[in-house]
C-alpha positions in Angstrom: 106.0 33.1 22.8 105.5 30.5 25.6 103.1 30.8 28.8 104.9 29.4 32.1 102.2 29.2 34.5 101.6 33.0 34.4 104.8 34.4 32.7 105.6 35.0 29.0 108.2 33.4 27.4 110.2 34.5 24.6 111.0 31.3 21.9 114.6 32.3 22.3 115.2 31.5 25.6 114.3 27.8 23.7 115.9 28.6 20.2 118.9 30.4 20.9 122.0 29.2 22.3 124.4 30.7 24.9 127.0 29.9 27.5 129.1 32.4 29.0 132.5 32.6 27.9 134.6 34.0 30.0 138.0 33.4 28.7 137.0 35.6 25.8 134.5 38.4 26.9 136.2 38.8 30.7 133.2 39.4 32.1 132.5 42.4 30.3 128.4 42.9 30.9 129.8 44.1 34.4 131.6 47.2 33.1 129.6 47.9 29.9 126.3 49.7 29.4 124.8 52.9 30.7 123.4 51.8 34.8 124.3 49.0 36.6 122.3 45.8 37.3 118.7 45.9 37.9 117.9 45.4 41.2 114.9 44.0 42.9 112.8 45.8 45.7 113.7 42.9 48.3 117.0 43.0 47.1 117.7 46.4 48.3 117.7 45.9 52.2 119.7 43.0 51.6 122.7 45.0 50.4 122.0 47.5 52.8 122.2 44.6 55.2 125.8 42.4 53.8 127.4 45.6 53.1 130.1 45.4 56.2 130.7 41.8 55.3 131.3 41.8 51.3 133.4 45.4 51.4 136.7 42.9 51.8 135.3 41.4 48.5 135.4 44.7 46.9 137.8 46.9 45.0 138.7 50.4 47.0 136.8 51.8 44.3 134.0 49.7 44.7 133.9 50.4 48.3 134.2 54.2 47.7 131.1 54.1 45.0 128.8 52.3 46.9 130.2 55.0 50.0 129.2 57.9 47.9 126.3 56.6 45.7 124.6 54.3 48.3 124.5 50.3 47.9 121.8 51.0 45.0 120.7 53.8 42.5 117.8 54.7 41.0 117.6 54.9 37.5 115.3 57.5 36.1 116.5 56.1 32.4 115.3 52.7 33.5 112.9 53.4 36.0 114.4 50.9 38.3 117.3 50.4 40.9 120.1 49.1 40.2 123.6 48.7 41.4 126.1 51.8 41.4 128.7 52.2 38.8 132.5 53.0 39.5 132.8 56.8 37.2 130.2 56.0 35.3 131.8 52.5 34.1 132.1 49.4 36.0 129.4 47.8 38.6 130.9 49.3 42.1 130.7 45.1 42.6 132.9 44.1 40.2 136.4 43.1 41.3 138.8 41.7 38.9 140.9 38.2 39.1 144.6 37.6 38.2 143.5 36.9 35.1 141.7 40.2 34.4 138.3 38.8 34.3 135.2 40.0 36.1 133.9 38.6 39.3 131.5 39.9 41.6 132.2 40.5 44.9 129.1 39.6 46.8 129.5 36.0 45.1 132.5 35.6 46.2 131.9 36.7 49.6 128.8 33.9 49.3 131.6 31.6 48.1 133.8 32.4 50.9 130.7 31.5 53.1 130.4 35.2 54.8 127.3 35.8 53.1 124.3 33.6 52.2 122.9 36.2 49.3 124.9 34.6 46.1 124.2 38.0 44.0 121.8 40.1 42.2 119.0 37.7 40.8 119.4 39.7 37.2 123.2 39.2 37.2 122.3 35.4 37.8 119.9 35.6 34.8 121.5 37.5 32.2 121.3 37.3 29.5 117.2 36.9 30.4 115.8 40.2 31.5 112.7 40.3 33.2 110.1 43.3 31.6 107.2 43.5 34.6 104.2 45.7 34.1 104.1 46.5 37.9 100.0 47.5 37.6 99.0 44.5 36.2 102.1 42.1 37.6 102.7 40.4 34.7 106.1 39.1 33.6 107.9 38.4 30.8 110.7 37.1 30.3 113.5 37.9 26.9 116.2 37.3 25.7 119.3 40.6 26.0 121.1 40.4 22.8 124.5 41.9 23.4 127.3 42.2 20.9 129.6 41.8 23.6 128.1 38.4 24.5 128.7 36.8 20.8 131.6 34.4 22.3 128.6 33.0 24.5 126.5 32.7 21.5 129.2 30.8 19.9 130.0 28.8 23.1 126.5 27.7 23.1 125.7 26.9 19.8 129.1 24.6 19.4 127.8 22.5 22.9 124.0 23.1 22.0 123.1 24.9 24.9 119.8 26.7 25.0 119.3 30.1 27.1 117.3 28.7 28.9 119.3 25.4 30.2 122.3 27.4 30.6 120.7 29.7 33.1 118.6 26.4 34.7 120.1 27.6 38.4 118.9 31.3 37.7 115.5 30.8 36.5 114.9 27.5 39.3 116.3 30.3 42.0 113.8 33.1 40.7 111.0 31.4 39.9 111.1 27.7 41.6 112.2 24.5 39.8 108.5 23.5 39.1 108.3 26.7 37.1 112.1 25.3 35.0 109.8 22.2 34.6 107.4 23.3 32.8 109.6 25.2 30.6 111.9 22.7 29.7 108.5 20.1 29.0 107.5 23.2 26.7 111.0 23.3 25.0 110.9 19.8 24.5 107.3 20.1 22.8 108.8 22.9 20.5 111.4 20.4 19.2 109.6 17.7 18.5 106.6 19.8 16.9 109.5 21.3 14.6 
C-alpha cells in the first residue's frame, strides 16, 4: 500500500496494467453487475439539475428509468446511490453507438457542450473504486478486478500502461493533480527500489 497525502493506495494501481478496450469489451461495465454506478452525495443535485438537457442524449429507455426510478437509487446492497438500471440491466445512461458500444449519455451531452458535468466521477475512475469509512473519512483507493475487463488488462500490459496513468484525468479531476504527483513520484520510487 501507498499513503497519498491522506489516502491509501493499493500497489496495483502502480503494478497492474490496464487501458480500456473498447473494441473488444463494448463498454460492457455499463450493463453488467448488480446496481448501477456509485454516485457521490454532490453528484446527486447535479443530475437532478442536467436532467432536461442530457434526456436527448439518452435512450427512450433510459429516459423512462430515470422517469420511474428517479435520476439516482439507493442501494441498500451497497449502501450507496448510484445510477438507475434499465430492467435490472443496463445504467438508464448508457446509450449505444452504430457500432454497438457503450457511451454515456451525460458525456456526450458534455461533449456536445450542453452540459459542463462530463459524468459520474466513479465511471471516470473505474476500474479504481473508492472504499470511504464515512466516520472516520478516510479513503482508499483499489483496484475492481473484472473478468469482463481482461481485454483492458491485456491492452495495458502490451503498451505498459499502469492503472494509475491510464486513469491520470480521473484521479487529477477527483483528487487534484498535486495529489497525481505525488503518486506518480511514489510509482516511480517503487520501480527503481524493485
Amino acid at each position: 500500500m501507498i499513503i497519498v497525502q491522506d489516502k491509501l493506495v493499493s500497489d496495483d494501481l502502480v503494478e497492474a496494467q490496464f487501458i480500456c478496450n473498447l473494441e473488444a469489451c463494448k463498454g460492457a461495465c455499463c450493463w453488467e453487475g448488480d446496481s448501477g454506478a456509485p454516485l457521490e452525495a454532490p453528484e446527486l443535485p447535479i443530475l437532478d439539475e442536467i436532467f432536461e438537457k442530457i434526456k436527448p442524449f439518452l435512450s427512450p429507455a433510459g429516459v423512462h428509468a430515470i422517469e420511474q426510478q428517479g435520476k439516482s437509487v439507493w442501494s441498500e446492497a451497497e449502501q450507496e446511490w448510484g445510477t438507475p438500471l434499465i430492467d435490472k440491466g443496463p445504467c438508464a445512461y448508457m446509450t449505444l453507438n452504430s457500432a454497438g458500444v457503450a457511451q454515456c449519455g451525460i458525456e456526450r451531452a458534455c461533449q456536445a457542450g450542453v452540459i459542463d458535468f462530463q459524468k459520474p466521477v466513479s465511471c471516470h475512475l473505474y476500474p479504481i473504486r473508492v472504499d470511504r469509512n464515512d466516520s472516520t473519512g478516510f479513503e482508499a483507493l483499489n483496484y475492481h478486478r473484472w473478468e469482463i475487463c481482461s481485454p483492458a488488462c491485456t491492452l495495458g500490459e502490451r503498451e505498459k500502461i499502469p492503472v494509475y496513468r491510464f486513469l491520470r484525468e480521473a484521479i487529477a479531476r477527483k483528487y487534484g493533480q498535486a495529489f497525481y504527483d505525488e503518486l506518480d513520484g511514489a510509482a516511480a520510487f517503487m520501480k527503481e527500489q524493485a
